[in-house]
N, C-alpha and C positions, 0 to 999 in steps of 0.2 A: 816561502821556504822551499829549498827544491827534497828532491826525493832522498837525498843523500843524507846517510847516520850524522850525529852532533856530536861533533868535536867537543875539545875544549877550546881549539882557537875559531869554530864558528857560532859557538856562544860566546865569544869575547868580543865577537866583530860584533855580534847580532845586538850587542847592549848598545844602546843610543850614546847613554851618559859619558863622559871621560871617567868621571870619580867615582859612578857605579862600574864601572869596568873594570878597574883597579881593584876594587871592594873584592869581585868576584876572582881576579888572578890573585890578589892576594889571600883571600880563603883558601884557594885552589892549592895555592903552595904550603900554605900551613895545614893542611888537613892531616889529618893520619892516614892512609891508605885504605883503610877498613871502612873507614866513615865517607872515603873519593866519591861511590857510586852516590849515595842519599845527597851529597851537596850537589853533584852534578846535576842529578833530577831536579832538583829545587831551583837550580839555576837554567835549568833547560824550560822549565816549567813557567820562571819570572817572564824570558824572550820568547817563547810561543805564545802568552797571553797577552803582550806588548806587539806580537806582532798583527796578530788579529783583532784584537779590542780597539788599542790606543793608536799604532801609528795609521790605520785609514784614518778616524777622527783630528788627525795629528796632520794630515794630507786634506782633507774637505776644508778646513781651515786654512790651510796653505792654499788654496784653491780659491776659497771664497774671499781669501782680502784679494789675491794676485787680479780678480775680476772688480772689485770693489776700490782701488787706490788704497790698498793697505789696511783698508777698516775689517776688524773681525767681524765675525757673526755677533750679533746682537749678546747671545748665552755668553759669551765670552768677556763683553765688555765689563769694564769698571760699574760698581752701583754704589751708591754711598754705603748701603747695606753690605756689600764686599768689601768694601775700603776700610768700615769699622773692623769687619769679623779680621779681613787681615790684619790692620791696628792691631788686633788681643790677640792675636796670635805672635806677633813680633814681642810685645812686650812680656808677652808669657816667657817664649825663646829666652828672650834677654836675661830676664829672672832666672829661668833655668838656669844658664851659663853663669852667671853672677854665683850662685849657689855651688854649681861643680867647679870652679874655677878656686874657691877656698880651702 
């Protein structure tokens, strides 16, 4: 991040996501005025911890297949143990939605 104050359109660029970026322009529009400063923060807050924590480990990955023919780092890869935990966690989703969807 360089030295210069946070917009709202350099926290807009600064979110990776398409749909999380939208999320945060569309709060941004609906907020009341009063409340601008506290979501700003909160949203300033989400992209400085994403830029420090997640996109270098987000970059070391990017790095380590681009050396490797596309294989991730080992933490990354599929485990059956993963594959189950995702399984329950798809079918939970599902449920959920089944239930708000009535």
């Amino acid at each position: 991040m360089s030295s210069e104050p946070w917009t709202i359109d350099s926290i807009a660029h600064a979110i990776p996501v398409a749909e999380t970026r939208q999320a945060f322009l569309r709060e941004v529009n609906l907020t009341p005025l009063p409340d601008l400063p506290d979501v700003l923060a909160r949203w300033q807050h989400v992209v400085e911890k994403w830029q420090s924590e997640d996109a270098p480990r987000v970059q070391d990955a990017l790095e380590y297949a681009k050396a490797h023919n596309g294989e991730l780092p080992a933490e990354y890869r599929e485990t059956p143990e993963s594959r189950t935990g995702w399984d329950q966690w798809e079918q939970s989703m599902r449920q959920h939605q089944g239930h708000t969807a009535a």
